[in-house]
C-alpha positions as CSV (number, residue, x, y, z in Angstrom):
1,X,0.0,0.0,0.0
2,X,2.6,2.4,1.0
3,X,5.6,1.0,-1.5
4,X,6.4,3.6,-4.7
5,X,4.5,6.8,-3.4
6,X,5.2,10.1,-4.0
7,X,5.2,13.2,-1.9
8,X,1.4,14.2,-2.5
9,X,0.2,10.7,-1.0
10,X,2.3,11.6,2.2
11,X,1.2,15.2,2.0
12,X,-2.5,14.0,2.1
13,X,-2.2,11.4,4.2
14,X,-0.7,13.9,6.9
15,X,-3.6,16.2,6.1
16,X,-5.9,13.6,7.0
17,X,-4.0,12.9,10.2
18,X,-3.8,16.7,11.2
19,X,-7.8,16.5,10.5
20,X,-8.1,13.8,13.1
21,X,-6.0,15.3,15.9
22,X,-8.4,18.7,14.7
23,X,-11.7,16.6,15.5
24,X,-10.2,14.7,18.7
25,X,-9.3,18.4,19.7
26,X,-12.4,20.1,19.1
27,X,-14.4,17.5,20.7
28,X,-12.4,17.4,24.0
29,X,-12.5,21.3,24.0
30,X,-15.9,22.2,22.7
31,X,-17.5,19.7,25.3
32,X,-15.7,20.9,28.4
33,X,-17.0,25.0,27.7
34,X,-20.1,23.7,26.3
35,X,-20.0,25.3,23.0
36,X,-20.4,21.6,20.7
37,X,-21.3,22.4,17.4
38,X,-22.6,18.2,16.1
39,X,-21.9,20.5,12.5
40,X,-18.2,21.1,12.5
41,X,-17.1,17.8,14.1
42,X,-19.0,16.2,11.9
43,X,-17.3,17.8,9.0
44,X,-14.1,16.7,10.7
45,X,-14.7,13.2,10.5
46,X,-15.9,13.2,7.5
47,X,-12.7,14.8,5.9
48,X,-10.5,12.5,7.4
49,X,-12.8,9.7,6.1
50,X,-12.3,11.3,2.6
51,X,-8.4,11.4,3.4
52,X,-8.9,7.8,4.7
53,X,-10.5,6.3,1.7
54,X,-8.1,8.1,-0.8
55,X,-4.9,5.1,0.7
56,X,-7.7,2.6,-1.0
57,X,-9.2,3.7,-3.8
58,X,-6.9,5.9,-6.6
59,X,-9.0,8.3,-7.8
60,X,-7.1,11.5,-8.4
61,X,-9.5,14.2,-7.2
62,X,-10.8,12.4,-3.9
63,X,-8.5,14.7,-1.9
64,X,-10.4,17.5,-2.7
65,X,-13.8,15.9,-1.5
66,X,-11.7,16.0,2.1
67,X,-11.0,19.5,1.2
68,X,-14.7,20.6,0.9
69,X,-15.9,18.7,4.2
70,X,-12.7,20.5,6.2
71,X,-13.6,23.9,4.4
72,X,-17.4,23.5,5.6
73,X,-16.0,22.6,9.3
74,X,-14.0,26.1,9.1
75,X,-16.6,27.9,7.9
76,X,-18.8,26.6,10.0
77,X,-16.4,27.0,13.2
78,X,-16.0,30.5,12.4
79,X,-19.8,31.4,11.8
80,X,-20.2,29.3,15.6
81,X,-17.8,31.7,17.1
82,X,-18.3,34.8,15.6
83,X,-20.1,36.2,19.0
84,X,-16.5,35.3,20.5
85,X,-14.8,37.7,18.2
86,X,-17.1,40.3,18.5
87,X,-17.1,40.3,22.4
88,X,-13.2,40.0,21.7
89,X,-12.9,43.0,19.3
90,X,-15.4,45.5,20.9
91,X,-14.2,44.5,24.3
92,X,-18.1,43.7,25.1
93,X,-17.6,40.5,27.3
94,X,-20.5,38.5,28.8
95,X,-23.1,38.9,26.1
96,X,-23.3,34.9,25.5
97,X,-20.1,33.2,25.6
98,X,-18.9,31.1,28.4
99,X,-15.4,29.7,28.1
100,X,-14.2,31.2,24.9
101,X,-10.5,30.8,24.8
102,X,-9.7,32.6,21.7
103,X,-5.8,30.9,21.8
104,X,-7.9,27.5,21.3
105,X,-10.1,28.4,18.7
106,X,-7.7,29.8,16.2
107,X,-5.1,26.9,17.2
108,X,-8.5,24.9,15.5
109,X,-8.5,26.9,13.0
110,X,-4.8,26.9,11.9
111,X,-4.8,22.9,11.8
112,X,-8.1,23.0,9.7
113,X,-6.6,25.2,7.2
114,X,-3.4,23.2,7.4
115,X,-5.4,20.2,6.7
116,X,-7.0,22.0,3.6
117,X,-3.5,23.6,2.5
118,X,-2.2,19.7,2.3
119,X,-4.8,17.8,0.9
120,X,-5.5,21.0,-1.9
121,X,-1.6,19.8,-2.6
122,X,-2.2,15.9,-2.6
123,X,-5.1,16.4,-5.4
124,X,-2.9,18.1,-7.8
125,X,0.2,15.8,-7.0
126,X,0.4,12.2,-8.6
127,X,0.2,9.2,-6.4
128,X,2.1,6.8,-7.7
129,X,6.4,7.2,-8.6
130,X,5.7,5.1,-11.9
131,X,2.9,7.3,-13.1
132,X,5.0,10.6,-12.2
C-alpha cells in the first residue's frame, strides 16, 4: 500500500492525520465550555474519512472531497464563534459566551486550514512514482 509513493500521498495522508488530531481536539474542547457544534465535528470526520479512503481507492481528485468537508468545518467554526470575536474585538464580554478561549479556537483553525492547505496539494500531485 505504501511502497512507490510520492510526496502528494504523504502530503494528504498527513492532512488527513492533522484532521483527526483537529476533530479529537475540538471534541475534547468544545464539550468541556459547552459550545459543541454536532456541525463542524461532523465535518471533521468526515474529511478525514475522505483522506482515509483516498490510501484505498486511486481516484485522483478524492482529496479534494476531504478539502470541501474540512472547508465546511471552518466555515462553520468560524460562523459558531463569531459572537466570540465580537465580544473580543469590541471589548463587550459576557453577552453569551462562556469559556471562549480565543488561543484554542484559532489553534483549531490553523490545523483546519493546514489540513485543507495539504490535501489541496495531494489532489494536484500524482500518487504513484511510476505514473509521475
Amino acid at each position: 500500500m505504501f511502497k512507490n509513493k510520492t510526496i502528494g500521498f504523504y502530503v494528504g495522508l498527513g492532512g488527513g492525520a492533522v484532521g483527526l488530531i483537529t476533530a479529537i481536539i475540538y471534541l475534547i474542547y468544545t464539550l468541556n465550555v459547552e459550545l459543541f457544534a454536532p456541525e463542524v465535528f461532523i465535518f471533521l470526520l468526515i474529511g478525514t474519512a475522505a483522506c482515509v479512503l483516498s490510501l484505498f481507492f486511486d481516484w485522483k481528485f478524492l482529496p479534494l472531497v476531504a478539502v470541501l468537508f474540512f472547508s465546511l468545518a471552518f466555515g462553520f467554526h468560524i460562523l459558531d464563534r463569531i459572537t466570540m470575536f465580537q465580544e473580543m474585538i469590541n471589548k463587550i464580554y459576557g453577552m453569551n459566551e462562556r469559556g471562549a478561549i480565543l488561543e484554542m479556537v484559532i489553534l483549531l483553525l490553523v490545523l483546519n486550514v493546514i489540513s485543507i492547505a495539504a490535501n489541496i496539494f495531494a489532489s494536484f500531485c500524482e500518487r504513484d512514482k511510476q505514473a509521475a
